[in-house]
DOKOLMAR-875592 format. One record per residue (C-alpha): residue in one letter; x, y, z; residue number from 1. Coordinates in steps of 0.1 Angstrom, whole numbers, padded with zeros to 4 digits, always signed. Example, Ala and Ser with C-alpha at 12.3 -4.5 7.8 and 13.67 -1.06 7.14 Angstrom:
+------+-------+-------+-------+------+
: resn :  east : north :    up : resi :
+------+-------+-------+-------+------+
:    a : +0123 : -0045 : +0078 :    1 :
:    s : +0137 : -0011 : +0071 :    2 :
+------+-------+-------+-------+------+
//
This chain:
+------+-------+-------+-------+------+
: resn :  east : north :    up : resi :
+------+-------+-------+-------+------+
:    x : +0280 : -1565 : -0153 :    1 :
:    x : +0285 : -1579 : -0186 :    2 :
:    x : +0260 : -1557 : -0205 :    3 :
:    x : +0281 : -1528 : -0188 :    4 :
:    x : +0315 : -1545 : -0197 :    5 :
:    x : +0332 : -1514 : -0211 :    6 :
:    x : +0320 : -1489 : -0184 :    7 :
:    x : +0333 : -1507 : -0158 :    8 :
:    x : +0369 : -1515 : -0138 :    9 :
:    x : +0383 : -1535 : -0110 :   10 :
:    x : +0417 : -1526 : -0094 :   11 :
:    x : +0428 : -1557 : -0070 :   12 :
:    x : +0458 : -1562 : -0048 :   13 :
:    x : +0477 : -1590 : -0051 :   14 :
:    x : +0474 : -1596 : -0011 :   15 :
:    x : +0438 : -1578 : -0002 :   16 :
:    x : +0410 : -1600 : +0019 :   17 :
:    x : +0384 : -1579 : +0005 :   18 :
:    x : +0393 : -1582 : -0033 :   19 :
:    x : +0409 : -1616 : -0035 :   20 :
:    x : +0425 : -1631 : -0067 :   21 :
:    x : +0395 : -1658 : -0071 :   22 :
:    x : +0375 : -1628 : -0073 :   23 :
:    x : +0394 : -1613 : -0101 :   24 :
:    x : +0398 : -1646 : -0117 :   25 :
:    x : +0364 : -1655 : -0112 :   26 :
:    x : +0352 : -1619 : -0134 :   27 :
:    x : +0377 : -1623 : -0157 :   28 :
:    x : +0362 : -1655 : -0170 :   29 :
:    x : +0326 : -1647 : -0169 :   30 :
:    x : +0330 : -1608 : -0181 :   31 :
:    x : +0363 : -1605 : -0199 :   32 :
:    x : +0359 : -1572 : -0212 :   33 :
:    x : +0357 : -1556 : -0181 :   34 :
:    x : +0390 : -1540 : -0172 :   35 :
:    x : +0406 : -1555 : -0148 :   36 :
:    x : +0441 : -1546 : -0130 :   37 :
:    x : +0463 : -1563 : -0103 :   38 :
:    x : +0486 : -1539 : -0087 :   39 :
:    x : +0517 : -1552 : -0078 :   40 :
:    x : +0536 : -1523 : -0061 :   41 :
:    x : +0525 : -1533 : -0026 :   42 :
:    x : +0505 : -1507 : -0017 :   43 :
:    x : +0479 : -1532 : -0001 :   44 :
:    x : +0442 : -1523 : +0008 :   45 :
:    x : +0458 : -1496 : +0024 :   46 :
:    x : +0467 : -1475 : -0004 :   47 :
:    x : +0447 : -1442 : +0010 :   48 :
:    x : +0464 : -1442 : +0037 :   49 :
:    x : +0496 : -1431 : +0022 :   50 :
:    x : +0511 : -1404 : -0004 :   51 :
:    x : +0531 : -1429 : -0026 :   52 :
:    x : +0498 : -1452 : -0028 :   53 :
:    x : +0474 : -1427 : -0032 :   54 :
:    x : +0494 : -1407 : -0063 :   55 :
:    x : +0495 : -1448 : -0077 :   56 :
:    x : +0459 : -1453 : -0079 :   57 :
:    x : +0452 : -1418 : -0092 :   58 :
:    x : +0470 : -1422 : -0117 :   59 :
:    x : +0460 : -1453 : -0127 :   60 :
:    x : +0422 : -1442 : -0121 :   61 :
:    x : +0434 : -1412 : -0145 :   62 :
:    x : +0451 : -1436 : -0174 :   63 :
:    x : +0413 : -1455 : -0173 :   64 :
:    x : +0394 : -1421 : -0178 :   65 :
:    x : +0417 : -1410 : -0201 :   66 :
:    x : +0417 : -1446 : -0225 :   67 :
:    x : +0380 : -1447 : -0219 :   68 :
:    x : +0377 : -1410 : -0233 :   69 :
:    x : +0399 : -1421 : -0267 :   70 :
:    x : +0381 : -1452 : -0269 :   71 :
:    x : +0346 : -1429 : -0270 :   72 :
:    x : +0363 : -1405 : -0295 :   73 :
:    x : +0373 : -1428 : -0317 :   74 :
:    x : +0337 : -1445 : -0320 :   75 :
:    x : +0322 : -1411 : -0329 :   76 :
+------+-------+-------+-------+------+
//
């Protein structure tokens, strides 16, 4: 993971059994450049399962494309 830092992303839920907050504390010390978001809208684990949570992590899985593209740009 850490030779992949900047390629890679975690989204966690500040309540989700199968992403929990050690885990994202855990990463964040041993690879801190990988980006690493806590959402904090309530969605849950869940969030497929509705509209309002499903529009949230596209567009946040959009906004990481779209920073990762300008970051590439930039180091051309």
């Amino acid at each position: 993971m850490r030779k992949k830092q900047d390629r890679i992303a975690f989204l966690f839920g500040s309540d989700d059994h199968w992403g929990p907050l050690k885990l994202y504390e855990e990463i964040s010390r041993q690879a801190p450049g990988i980006a690493l978001s806590l959402e904090r809208e309530g969605h849950g684990h869940f969030f497929c399962c509705f509209e309002d949570g499903s529009t949230w992590v596209a567009h946040h899985v959009a906004t990481l494309i779209n920073d990762q593209i300008s970051r590439s740009r930039s180091s051309d």
